[in-house]
VOPAGU-2260 file (C-alpha; in pm, 1 decimal, decimal comma):
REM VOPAGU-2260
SITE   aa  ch    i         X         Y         Z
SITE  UNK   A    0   -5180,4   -1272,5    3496,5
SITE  UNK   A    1   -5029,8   -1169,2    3205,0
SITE  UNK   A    2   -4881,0   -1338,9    2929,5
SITE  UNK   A    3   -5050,7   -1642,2    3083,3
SITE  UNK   A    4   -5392,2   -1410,6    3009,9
SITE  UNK   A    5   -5502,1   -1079,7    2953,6
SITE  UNK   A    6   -5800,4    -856,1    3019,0
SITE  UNK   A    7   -6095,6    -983,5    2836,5
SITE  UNK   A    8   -5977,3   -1331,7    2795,8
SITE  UNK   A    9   -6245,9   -1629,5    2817,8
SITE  UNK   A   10   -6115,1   -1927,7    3061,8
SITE  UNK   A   11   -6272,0   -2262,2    3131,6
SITE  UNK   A   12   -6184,6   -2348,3    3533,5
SITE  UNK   A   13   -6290,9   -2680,8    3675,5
SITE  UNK   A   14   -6499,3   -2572,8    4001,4
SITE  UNK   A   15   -6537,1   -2951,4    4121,2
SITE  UNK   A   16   -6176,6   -2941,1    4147,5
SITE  UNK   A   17   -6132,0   -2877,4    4514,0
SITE  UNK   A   18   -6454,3   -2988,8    4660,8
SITE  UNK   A   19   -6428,6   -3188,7    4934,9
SITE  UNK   A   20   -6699,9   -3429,5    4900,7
SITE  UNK   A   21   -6664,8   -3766,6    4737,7
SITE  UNK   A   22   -6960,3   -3903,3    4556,4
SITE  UNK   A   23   -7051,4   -4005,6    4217,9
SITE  UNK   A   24   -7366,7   -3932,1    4033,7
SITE  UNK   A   25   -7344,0   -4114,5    3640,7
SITE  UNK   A   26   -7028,0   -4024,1    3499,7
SITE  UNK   A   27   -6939,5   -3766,8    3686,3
SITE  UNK   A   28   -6777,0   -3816,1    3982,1
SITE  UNK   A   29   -6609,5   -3591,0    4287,1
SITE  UNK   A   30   -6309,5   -3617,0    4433,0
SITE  UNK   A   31   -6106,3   -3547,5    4748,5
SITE  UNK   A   32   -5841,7   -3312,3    4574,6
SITE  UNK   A   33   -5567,3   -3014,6    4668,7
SITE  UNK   A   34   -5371,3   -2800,8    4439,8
SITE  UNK   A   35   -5038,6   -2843,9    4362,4
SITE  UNK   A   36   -4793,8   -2646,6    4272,6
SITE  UNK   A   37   -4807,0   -2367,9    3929,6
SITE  UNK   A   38   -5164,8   -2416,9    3896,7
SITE  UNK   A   39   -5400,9   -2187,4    3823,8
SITE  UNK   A   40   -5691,0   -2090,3    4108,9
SITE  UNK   A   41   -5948,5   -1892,9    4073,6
SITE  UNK   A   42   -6069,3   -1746,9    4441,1
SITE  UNK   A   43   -6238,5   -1498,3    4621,1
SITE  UNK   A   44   -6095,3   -1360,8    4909,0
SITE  UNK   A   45   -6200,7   -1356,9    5277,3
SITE  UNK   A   46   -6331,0    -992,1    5335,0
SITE  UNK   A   47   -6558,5   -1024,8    4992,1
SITE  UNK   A   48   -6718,8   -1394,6    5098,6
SITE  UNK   A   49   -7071,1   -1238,8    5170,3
SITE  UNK   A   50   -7095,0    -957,9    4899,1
SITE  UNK   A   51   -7330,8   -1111,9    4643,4
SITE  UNK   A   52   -7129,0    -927,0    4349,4
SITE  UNK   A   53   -6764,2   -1024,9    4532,7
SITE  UNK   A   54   -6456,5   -1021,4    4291,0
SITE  UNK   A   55   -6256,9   -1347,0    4175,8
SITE  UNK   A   56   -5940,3   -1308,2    4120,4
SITE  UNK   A   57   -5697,6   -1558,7    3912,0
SITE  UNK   A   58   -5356,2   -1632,7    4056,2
SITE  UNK   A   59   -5115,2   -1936,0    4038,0
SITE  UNK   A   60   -5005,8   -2117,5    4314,6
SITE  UNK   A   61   -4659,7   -2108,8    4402,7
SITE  UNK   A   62   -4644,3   -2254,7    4793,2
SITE  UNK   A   63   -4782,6   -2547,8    4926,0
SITE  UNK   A   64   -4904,3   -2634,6    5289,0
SITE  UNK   A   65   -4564,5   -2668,9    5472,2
SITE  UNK   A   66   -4361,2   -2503,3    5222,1
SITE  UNK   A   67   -4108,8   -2223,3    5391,5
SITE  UNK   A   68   -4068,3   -1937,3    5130,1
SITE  UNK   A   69   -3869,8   -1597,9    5149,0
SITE  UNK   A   70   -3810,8   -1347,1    4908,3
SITE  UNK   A   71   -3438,5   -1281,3    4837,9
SITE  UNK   A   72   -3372,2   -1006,8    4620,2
SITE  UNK   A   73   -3700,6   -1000,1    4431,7
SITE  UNK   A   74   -3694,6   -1382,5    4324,4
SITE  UNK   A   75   -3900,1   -1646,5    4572,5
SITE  UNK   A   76   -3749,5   -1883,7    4716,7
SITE  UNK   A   77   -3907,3   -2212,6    4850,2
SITE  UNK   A   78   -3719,4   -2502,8    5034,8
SITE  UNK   A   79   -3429,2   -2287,2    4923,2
SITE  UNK   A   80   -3462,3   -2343,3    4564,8
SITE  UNK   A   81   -3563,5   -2018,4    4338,1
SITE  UNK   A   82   -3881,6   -2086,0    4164,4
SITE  UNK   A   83   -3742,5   -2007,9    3836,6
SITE  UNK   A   84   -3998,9   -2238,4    3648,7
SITE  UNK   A   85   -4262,2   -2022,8    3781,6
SITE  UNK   A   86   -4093,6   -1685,2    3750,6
SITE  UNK   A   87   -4322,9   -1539,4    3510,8
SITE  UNK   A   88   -4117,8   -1273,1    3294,7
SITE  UNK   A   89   -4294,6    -914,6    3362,9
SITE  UNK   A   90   -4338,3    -708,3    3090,3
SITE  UNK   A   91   -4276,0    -418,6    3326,1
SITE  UNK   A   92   -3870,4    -349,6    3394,5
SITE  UNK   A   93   -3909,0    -196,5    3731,0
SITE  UNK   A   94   -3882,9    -437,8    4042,4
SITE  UNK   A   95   -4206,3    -496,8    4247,5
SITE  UNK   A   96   -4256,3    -232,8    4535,6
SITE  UNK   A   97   -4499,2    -338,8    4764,7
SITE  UNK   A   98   -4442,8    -339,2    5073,7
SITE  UNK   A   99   -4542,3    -693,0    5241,0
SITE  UNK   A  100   -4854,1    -662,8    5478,1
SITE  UNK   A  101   -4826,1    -730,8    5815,6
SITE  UNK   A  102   -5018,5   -1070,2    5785,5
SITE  UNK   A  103   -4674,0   -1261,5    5763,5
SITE  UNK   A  104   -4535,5   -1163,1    6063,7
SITE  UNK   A  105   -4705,3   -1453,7    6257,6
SITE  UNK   A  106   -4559,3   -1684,5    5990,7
SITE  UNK   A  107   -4211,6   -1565,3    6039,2
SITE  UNK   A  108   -3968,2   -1899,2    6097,7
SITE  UNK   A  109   -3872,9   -1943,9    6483,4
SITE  UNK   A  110   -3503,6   -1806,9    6391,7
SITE  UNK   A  111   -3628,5   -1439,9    6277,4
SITE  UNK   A  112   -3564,0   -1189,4    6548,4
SITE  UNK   A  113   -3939,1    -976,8    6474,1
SITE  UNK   A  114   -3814,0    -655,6    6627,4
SITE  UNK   A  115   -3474,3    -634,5    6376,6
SITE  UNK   A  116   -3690,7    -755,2    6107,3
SITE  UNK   A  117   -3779,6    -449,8    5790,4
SITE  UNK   A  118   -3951,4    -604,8    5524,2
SITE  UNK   A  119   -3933,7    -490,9    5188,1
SITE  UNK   A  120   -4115,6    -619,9    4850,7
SITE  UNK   A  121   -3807,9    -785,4    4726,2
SITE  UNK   A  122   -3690,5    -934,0    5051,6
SITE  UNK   A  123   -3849,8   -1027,4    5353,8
SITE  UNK   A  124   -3937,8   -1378,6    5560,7
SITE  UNK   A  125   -3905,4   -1649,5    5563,4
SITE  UNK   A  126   -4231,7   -1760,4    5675,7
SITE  UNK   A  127   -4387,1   -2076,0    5646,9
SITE  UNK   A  128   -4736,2   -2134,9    5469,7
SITE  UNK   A  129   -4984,6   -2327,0    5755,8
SITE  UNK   A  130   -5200,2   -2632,6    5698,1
SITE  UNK   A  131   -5487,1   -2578,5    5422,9
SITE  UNK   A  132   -5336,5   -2251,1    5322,5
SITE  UNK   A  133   -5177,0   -2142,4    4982,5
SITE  UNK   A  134   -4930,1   -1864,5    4882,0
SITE  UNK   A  135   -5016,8   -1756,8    4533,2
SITE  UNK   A  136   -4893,4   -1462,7    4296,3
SITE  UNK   A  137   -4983,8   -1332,5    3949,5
SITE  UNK   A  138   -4744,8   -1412,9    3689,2
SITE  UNK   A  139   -4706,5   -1028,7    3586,2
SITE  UNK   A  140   -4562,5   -1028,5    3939,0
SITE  UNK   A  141   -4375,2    -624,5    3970,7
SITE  UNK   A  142   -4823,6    -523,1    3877,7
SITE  UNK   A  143   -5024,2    -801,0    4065,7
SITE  UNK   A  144   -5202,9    -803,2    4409,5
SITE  UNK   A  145   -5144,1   -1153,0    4579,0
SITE  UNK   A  146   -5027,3   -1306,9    4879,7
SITE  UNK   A  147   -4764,1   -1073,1    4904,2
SITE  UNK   A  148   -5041,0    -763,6    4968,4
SITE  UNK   A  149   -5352,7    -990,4    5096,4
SITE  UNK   A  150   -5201,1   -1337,4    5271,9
SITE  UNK   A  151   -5216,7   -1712,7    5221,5
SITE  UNK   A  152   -5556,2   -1782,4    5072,9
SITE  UNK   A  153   -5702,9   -2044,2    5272,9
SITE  UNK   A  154   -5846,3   -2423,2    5057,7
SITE  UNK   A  155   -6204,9   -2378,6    5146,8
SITE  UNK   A  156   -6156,9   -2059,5    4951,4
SITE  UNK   A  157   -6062,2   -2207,2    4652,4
SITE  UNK   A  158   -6347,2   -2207,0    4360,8
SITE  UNK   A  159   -6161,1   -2359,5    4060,4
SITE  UNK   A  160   -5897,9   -2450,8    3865,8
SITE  UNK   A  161   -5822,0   -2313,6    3560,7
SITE  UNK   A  162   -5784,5   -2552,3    3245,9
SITE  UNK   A  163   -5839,7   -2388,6    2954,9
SITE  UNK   A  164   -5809,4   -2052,4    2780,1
SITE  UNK   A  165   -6080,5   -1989,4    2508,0
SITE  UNK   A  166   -6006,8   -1764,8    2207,0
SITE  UNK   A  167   -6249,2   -1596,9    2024,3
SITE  UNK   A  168   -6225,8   -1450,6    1656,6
């Protein structure tokens, strides 16, 4: 996720942000909520959800339920707008080079033709993200595994939002 943070960083993350259940104890109260657009989840993803040491990983959201998103020569594209504003410079000069994982592939839009598509890490879809799903990438984006290795990552899989980075002396 870097410049946003680096290794060793400290982060406080919400994890009542996404629960689904609405009731109120005191002052604290829970509420029916989804993420929006540029923030930032942490998660766990599907194939770790019953290790008892399973990884988190931090990523920010970039695609919303709905959205239809491509990648045209290494920039994202959603609703055909490039997603400048979350175009996270990489301190890296080379371009991404992962290749995208077959998971998309039932996401294509009806107009692809699947047996002339070839995607590549800087171009492929577009696809469109399905109900309660997300499509989220680091901001370091030509270093960082994200939807573009593992898939959408689903809401229930959401633990928190991030809100605040803590420095230490």
């Amino acid at each position: 996720m870097l410049p946003t943070l680096a290794a060793g960083d400290f982060i406080l993350a919400d994890k009542t942000a996404y629960k689904k259940t609405l009731f109120q104890i005191g002052w604290l109260s829970f509420r029916d909520t989804v993420a929006s657009r540029a923030d930032i989840v942490v998660f766990a993803l599907r194939h770790h959800a019953f290790r008892k040491d399973r990884p988190y990983l931090i990523k920010r959201v970039v695609a919303l339920p709905g959205d239809t998103l491509a990648m045209q020569d290494g920039h994202l594209v959603v609703h055909p707008e490039k997603l400048t504003s979350l175009q996270a410079e990489s301190s890296m000069p080379q371009a991404y080079t992962g290749i995208p994982g077959n998971w998309h592939f039932s996401y294509l839009v009806p107009t692809v033709q699947h047996r002339h598509y070839q995607p590549t890490g800087t171009d492929w879809g577009p696809i469109v993200v399905p109900e309660d799903a997300y499509f989220v990438l680091g901001d370091n984006r030509n270093e960082s595994v994200d939807s573009r290795d593992f898939g959408f990552v689903r809401s229930d899989e959401l633990e928190a939002k991030f809100f605040m980075l803590l420095h230490w002396p």
